[in-house]
C-alpha positions in Angstrom: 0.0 0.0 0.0 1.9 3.2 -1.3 2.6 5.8 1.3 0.8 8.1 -0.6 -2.5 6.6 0.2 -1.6 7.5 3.6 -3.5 10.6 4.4 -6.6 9.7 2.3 -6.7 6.8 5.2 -8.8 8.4 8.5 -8.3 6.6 11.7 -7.9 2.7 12.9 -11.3 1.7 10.6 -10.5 3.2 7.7 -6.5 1.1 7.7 -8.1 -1.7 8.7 -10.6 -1.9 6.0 -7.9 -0.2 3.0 -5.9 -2.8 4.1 -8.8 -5.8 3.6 -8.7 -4.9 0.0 -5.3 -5.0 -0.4 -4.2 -6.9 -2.9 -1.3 -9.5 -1.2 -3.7 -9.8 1.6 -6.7 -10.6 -0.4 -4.9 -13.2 -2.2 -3.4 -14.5 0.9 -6.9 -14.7 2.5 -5.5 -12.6 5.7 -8.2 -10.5 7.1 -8.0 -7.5 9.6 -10.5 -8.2 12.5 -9.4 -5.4 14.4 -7.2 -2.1 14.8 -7.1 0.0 18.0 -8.1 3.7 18.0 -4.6 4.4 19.3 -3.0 2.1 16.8 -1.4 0.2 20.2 -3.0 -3.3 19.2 -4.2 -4.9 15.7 -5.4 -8.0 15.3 -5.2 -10.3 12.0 -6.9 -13.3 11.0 -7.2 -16.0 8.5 -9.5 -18.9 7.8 -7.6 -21.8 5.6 -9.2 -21.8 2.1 -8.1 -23.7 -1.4 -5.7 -20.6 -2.4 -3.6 -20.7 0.8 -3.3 -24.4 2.0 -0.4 -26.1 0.9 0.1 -29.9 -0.7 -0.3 -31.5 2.3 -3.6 -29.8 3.5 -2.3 -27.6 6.3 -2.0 -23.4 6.2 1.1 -22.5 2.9 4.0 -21.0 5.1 4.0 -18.2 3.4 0.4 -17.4 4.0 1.1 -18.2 7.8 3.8 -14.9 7.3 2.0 -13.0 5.6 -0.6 -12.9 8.4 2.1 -11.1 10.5 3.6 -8.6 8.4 3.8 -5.7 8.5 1.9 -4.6 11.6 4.4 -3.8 14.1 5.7 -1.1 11.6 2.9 0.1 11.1 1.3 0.5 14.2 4.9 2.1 15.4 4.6 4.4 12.1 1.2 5.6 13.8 2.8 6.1 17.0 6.1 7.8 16.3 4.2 9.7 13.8 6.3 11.2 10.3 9.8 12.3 12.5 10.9 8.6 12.5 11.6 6.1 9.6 10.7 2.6 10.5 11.0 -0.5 8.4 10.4 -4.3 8.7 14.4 -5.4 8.9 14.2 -8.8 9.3 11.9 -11.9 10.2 12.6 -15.9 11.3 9.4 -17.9 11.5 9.3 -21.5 13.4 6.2 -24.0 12.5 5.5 -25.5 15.7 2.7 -27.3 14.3 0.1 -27.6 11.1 -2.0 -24.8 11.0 -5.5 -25.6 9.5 -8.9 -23.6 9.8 -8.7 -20.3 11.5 -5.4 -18.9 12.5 -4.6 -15.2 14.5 -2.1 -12.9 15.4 -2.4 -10.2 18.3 0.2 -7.5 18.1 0.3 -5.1 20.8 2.3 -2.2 21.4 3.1 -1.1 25.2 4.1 2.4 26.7 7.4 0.5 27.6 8.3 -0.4 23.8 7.6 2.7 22.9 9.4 4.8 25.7 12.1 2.1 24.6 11.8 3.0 20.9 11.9 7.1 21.9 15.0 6.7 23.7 17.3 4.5 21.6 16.2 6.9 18.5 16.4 10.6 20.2 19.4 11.3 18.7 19.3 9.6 14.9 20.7 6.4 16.6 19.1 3.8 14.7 17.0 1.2 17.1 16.9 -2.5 15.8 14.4 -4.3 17.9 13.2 -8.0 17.6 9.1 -8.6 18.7 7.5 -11.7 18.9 4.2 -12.5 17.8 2.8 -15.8 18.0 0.0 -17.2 15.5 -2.8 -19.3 17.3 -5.3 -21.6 16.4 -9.1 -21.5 17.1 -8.5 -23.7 20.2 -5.8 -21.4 21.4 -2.9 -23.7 20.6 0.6 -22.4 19.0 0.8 -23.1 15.7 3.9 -20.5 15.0 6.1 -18.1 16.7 7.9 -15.7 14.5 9.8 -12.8 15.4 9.7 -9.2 13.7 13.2 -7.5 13.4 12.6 -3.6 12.8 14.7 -0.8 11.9 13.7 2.5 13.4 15.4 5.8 13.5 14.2 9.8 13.8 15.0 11.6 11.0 17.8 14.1 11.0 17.1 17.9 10.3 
């Protein structure tokens, strides 16, 4: 979704639903349940359908990422607001076990990651933190744990 779109987009409803028709999520079946008014929390789903299940009947991989990117950046672009520059750096992702039906990720951001993410940047340093998120099933049980690498930094001058 171009940056440009950016300030057509008004409040937590409006992302959440401009980011329901976007086009790698559509085609990955992920679905936005949920984004707070404060952009602190956002919370993703997606129900296993022909397109994203792989040969042996389980949730593709790369469905099961998609599902968690890239919403710690942007609820921190949100946050930090247009003085900082963050990015998705990095990601690892470990199958712990076959996801099939309904799958979700919960991404929260807390006053201490931020106060964190203030600090480390308030002088242009550039702030490389790694978040975990875990995907669930719909009886609760793990079915991944990935881990978000970001780069952040405030912008000079």
């Amino acid at each position: 979704m171009s940056r440009v779109l950016w300030p057509l987009i008004r409040g937590a409803r409006g992302l959440a639903r401009a980011l329901n028709w976007y086009g790698p999520y559509l085609g990955a079946g992920v679905r936005v349940e949920y984004i707070s008014e404060d952009f602190r929390e956002a919370r993703v789903s997606m129900v296993q359908r022909w397109y994203n299940t792989n040969y042996v009947g389980t949730h593709f991989g790369g469905s099961l990422y998609a599902l968690t990117d890239p919403f710690y950046m942007l609820l921190l672009m949100r946050n930090l607001g247009p003085d900082h520059i963050v990015w998705d750096k990095a990601a690892s992702i470990d199958f712990v076990r076959p996801g099939r039906g309904r799958v979700m990720a919960t991404f929260r951001l807390t006053d201490t990651m931020l106060e964190e993410v203030r600090t480390k940047t308030a002088h242009g340093e550039k702030y490389t933190p790694t978040w975990p998120v875990e995907v669930i099933d719909e009886e609760g049980l793990l079915v991944a744990r990935v881990e978000k690498t970001l780069y952040i930094r405030r912008k000079r001058g």
